[in-house]
C-alpha positions in Angstrom: 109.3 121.1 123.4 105.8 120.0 125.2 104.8 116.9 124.6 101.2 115.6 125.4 101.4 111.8 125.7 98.9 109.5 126.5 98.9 106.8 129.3 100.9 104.4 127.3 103.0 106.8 126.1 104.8 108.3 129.3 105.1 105.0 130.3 107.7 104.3 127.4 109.3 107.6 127.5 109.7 107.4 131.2 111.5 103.8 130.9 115.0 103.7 131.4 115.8 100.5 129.7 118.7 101.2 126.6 116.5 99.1 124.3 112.7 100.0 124.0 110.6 97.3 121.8 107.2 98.7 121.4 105.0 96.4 119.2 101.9 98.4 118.4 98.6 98.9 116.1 98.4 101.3 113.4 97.8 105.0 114.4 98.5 103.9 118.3 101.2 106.9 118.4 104.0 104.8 118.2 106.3 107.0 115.8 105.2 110.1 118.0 106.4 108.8 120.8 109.8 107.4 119.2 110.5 110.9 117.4 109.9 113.1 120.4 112.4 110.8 122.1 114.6 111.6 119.5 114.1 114.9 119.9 114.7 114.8 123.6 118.3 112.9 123.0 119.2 115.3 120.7 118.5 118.6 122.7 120.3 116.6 126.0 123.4 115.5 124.3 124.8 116.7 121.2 125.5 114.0 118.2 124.4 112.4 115.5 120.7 110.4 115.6 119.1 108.2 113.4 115.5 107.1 112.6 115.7 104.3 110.2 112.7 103.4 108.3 112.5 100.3 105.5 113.2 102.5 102.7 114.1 106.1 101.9 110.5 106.7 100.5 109.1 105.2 103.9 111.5 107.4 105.5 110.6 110.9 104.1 106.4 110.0 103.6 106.1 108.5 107.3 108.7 110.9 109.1 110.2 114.1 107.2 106.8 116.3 107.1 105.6 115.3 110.4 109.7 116.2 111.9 109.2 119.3 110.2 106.3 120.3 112.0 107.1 118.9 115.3 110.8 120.3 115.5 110.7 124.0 116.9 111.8 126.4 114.4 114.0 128.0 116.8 116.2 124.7 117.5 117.1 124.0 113.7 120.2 125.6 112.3 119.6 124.0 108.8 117.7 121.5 107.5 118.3 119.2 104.1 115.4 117.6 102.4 117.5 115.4 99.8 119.4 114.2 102.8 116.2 114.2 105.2 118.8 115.4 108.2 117.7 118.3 111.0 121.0 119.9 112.0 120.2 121.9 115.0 122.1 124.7 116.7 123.7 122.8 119.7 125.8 120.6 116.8 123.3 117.6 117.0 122.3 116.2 113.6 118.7 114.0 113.4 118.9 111.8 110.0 116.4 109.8 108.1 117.1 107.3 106.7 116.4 103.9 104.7 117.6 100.4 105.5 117.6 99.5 101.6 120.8 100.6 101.4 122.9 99.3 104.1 126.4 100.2 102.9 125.6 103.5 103.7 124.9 102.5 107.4 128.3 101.5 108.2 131.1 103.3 109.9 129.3 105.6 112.1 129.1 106.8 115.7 125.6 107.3 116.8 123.9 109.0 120.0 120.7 107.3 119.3 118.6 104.9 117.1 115.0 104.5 116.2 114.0 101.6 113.9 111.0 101.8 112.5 108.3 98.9 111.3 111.3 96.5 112.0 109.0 93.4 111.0 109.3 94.6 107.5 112.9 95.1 106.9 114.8 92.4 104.9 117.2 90.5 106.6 117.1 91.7 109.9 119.6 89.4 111.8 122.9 90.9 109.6 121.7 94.4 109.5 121.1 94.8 113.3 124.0 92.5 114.0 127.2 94.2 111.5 125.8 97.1 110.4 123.3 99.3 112.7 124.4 97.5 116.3 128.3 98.6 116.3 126.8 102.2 115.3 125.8 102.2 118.7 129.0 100.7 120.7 131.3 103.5 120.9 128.9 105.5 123.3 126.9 102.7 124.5 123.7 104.5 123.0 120.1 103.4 123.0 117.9 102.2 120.8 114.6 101.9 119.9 112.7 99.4 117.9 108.7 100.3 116.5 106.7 97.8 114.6 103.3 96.5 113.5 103.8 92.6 113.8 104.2 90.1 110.5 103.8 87.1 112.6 106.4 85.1 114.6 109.7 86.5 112.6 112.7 88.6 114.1 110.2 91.4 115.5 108.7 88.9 117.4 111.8 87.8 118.9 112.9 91.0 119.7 109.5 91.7 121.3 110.1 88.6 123.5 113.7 89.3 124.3 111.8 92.6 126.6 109.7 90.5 128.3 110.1 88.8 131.6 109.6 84.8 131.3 110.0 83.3 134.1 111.8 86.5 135.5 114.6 86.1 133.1 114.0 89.1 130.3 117.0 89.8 128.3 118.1 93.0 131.1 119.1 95.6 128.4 115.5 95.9 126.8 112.1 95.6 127.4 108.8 95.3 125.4 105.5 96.9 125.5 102.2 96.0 122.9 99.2 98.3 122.5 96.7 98.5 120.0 95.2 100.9 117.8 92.5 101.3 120.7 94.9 102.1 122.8 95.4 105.9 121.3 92.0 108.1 122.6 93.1 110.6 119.9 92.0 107.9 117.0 88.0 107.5 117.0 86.9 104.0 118.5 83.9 104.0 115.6 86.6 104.3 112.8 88.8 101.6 114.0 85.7 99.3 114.6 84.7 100.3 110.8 88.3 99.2 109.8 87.4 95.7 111.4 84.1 95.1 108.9 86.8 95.8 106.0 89.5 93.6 106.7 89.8 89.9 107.5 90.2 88.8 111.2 93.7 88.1 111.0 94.8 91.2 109.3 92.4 93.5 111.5 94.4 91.9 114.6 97.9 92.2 113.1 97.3 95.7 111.5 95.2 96.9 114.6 95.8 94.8 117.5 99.1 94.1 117.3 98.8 90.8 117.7 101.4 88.3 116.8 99.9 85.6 114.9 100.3 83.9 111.5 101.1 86.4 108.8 98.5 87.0 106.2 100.9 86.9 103.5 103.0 84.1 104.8 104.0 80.9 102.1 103.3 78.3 104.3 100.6 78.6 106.0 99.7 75.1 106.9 102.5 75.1 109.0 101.7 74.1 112.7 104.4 74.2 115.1 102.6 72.1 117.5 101.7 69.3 115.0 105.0 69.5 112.5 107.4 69.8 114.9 108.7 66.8 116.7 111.3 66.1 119.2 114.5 64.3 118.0 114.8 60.4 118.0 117.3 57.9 116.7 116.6 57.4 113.1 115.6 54.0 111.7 118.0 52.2 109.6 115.6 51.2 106.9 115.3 55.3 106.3 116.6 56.5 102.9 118.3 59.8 103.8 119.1 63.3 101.3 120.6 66.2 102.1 119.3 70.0 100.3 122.4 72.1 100.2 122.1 76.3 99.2 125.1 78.1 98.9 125.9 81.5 100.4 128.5 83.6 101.3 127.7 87.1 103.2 124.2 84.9 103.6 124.0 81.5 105.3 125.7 78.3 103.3 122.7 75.6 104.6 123.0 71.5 104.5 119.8 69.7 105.7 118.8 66.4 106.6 116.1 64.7 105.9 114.6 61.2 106.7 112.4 59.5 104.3 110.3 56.7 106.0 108.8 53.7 104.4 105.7 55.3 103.8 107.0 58.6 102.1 107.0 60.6 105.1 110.2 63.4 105.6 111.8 64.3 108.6 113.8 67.6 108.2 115.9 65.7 111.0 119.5 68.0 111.1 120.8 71.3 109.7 123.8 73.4 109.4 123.2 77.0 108.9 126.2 79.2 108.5 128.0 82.2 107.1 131.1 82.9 105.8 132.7 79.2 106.0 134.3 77.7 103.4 133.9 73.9 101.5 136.8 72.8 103.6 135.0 73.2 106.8 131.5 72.2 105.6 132.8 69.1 104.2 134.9 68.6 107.6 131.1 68.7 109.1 129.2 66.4 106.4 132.7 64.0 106.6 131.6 63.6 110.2 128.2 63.6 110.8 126.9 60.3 112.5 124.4 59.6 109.2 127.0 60.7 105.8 127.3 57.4 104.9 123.9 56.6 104.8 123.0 59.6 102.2 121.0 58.6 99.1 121.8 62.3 97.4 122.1 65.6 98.2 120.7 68.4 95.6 121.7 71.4 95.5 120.6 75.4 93.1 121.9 74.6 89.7 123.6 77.8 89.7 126.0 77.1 92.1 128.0 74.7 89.5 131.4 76.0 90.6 130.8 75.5 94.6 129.4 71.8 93.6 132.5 71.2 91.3 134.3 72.6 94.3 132.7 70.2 97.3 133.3 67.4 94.4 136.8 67.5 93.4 138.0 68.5 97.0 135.8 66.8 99.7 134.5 63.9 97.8 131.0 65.3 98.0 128.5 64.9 95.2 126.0 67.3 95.1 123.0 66.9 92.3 121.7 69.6 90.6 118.5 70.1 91.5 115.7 69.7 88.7 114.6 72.7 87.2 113.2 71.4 84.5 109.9 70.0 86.8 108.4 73.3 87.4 107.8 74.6 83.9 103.8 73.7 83.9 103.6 76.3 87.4 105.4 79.6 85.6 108.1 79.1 87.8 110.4 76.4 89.3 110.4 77.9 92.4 106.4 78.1 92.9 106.7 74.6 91.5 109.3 73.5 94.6 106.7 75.6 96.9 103.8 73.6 95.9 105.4 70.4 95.9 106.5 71.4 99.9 102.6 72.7 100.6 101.6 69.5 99.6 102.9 67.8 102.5 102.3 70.3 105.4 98.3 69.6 105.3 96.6 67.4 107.1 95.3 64.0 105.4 92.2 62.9 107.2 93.3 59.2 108.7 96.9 59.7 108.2 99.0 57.9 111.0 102.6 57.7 111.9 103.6 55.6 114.9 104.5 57.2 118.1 103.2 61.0 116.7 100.0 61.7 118.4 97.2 62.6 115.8 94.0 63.4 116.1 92.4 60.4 113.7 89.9 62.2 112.2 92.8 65.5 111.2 95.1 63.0 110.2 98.9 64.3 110.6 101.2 65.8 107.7 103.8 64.4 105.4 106.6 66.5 106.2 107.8 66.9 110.6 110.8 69.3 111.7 113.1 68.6 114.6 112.4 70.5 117.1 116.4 71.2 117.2 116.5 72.4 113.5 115.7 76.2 114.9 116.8 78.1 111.9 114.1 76.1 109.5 111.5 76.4 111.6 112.1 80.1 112.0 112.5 80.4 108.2 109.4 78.1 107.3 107.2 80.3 109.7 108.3 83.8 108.4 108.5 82.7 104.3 106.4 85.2 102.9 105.1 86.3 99.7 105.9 90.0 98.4 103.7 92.4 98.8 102.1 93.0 95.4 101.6 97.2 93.6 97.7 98.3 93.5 97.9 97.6 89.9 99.4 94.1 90.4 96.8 92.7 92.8 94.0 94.3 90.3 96.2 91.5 87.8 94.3 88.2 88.7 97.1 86.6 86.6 100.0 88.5 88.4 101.9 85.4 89.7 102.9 85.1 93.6 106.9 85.5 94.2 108.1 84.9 98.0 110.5 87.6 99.6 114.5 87.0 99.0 114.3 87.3 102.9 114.3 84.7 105.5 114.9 81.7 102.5 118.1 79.9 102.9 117.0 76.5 104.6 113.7 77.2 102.6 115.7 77.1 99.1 117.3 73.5 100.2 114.2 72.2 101.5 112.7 73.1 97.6 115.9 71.5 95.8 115.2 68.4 97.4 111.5 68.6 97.0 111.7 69.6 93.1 114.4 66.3 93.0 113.3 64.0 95.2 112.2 60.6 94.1 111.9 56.7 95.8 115.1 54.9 94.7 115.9 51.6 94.8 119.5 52.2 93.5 122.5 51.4 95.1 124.7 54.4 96.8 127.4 52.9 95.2 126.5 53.3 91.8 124.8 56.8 92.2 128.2 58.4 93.5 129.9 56.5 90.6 127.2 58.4 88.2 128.4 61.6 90.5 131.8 61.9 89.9 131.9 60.7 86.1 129.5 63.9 86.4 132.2 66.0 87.9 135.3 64.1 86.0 136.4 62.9 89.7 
């Protein structure tokens, strides 16, 4: 098939990198492109290809009609609309398909991948990582990765793995950004009219393709450059908890913080792992440099039997965190959200010696370790869902974050919900522990 691309366009297609990251704005021609190379794959060698989309019903409104009419007639030996698969006559099958379900990813051999608006898809890491990357291994196939950005989360990262830093890009992919300008087939006076609509951060995501904070993001007073501190040794007189959130196929998390005498946290340490069991974490809390200086740890309420577990076992109390603080905000867990908030802004006059401040900003309540990696990442991609038409016309319709990219931020809100000054000896609090546990 002919394909007319534009400037930008040939450019990609005529890349020979194995993985293509193309961060672009809306209407730029970025599916076009990924389709026709698709198409190109598919006529070249025969096999099965994939374009995988967020959902099914993203999947068959974004690609299936457009497929249809872009697909010459005389290639397709049958097509399935259920199953939103081409197969054409030279054996090669092109499949549709949503990442919602990703069971049904696993187990096969593919020729080639698109992933499509990979900023939006729920946890990204384990999907790309066990289920779609081995799809790829057996015949060392390409892929390619198309996405509006959603601020500094795994799109971004991928975006930056293709570019050249230094002169040290990751070798296997590289990255391109355009914008919505970018595409002289879309009307400059209609995307200018889509700028007097939106705000100016969602007009340079949506449209300029520009990575910056998310619009829909839970913490936005979150500053990188002002909450995130490099390590030091920390002072004895420092009370110190631990937040602890269970997983299993998702990360089991234990952090550290560092309460200083004037209330201010330090989210100091972390451990952020999958598929370990209570032997091994408590191996790791048993040896870290600071376990005997910890004032509590708190932990979901749900997890009794873990708790129970770490308790009789490994000698490690974990607390229940308090659920019964957040009735007055709907929700415990917008209650544990607010109470984290709180601390990110700025208090006008606020000083903490040996973090610069500007005096009359102030500086924060709550600082990061610069090596606590996988909270940061977290804390700058924790985003609110995206609400129905009819819910955002609900002015009561209560805010819920995403079940995505919240591991570290679920032990950051057990301690929050919990936390309070104490005076108490350790002694006497683990004593309260395991008559709690019947240790």
């Amino acid at each position: 098939m002919d394909a007319k691309f534009n400037e930008w366009q040939s450019e990609v297609y005529k890349d020979k990198h194995r993985f293509k990251v193309i961060c672009a704005g809306r209407r730029s021609g970025k599916s076009v492109l990924a389709r026709t190379i698709v198409y190109k794959w598919a006529t070249e060698k025969p096999g099965r290809y994939w374009i995988v989309s967020p959902t099914y019903k993203q999947a068959k409104s974004i690609h299936w009609s457009e497929a249809v009419k872009e697909i010459p007639k005389q290639w397709i030996k049958k097509k399935h609309e259920t199953e939103l698969s081409f197969t054409l006559q030279n054996g090669s099958v092109i499949e549709l398909k949503g990442a919602e379900n990703p069971d049904a990813l696993r187990g096969i051999k593919l020729r080639g991948l698109v992933i499509d608006e990979v900023a939006s898809i729920r946890n990204w890491d384990w999907l790309w990582q066990e289920v779609l990357r081995p799809t790829l291994t057996d015949y060392e196939a390409p892929a390619i990765f198309i996405s509006t950005p959603k601020g500094y989360n795994h799109f971004f990262e991928l975006y930056s793995a293709g570019q050249s830093v230094g002169g040290a890009s990751d070798s296997m992919y590289k990255s391109w950004r355009f914008t919505s300008y970018d595409n002289p087939y879309i009307p400059k006076l209609e995307i200018d009219a889509q700028k007097k609509e939106l705000t100016e951060d969602q007009f340079a995501q949506e449209f300029l393709a520009d990575f910056r904070k998310f619009t829909g993001l839970v913490f936005k007073d979150f500053q990188r450059e002002i909450n995130v501190v490099e390590p030091f040794d920390i002072p004895e007189d420092w009370q110190i908890y631990r937040g602890y959130d269970y997983g299993t196929t998702n990360p089991t998390v234990f952090l550290w913080i560092g309460v200083d005498m004037d209330d201010n946290w330090f989210i100091f340490d972390e451990i952020y792992e999958r598929r370990q069991t209570p032997v091994y974490f408590g191996g790791r809390l048993h040896s870290h440099p600071h376990n005997s200086r910890v004032v509590a740890t708190y932990g979901d309420p749900s997890a009794a039997g873990p708790m129970l577990d770490y308790a009789q076992n490994q000698r490690i109390f974990i607390t229940p965190a308090n659920k019964e603080t957040g009735t007055a905000f709907n929700t415990w867990v917008r209650f544990g959200i607010e109470k984290v908030a709180e601390r990110l802004k700025l208090i006008p006059g606020h000083t903490i010696n040996n973090i610069p401040a500007n005096q009359e900003q102030g500086l924060p309540k709550l600082f990061i370790f610069s090596n606590c990696i996988n909270t940061i990442k977290e804390i700058e991609t924790y985003r609110w869902k995206e609400k129905s038409v009819s819910q955002a016309q609900d002015l009561n319709e209560p805010d819920t974050p995403e079940k995505a990219n919240d591991h570290a931020m679920d032990a950051l809100r057990y301690f929050a919900v919990s936390y309070r000054k104490m005076d108490d000896n350790l002694d006497d609090i683990n004593k309260g522990l395991e008559e709690k546990w019947k240790i």
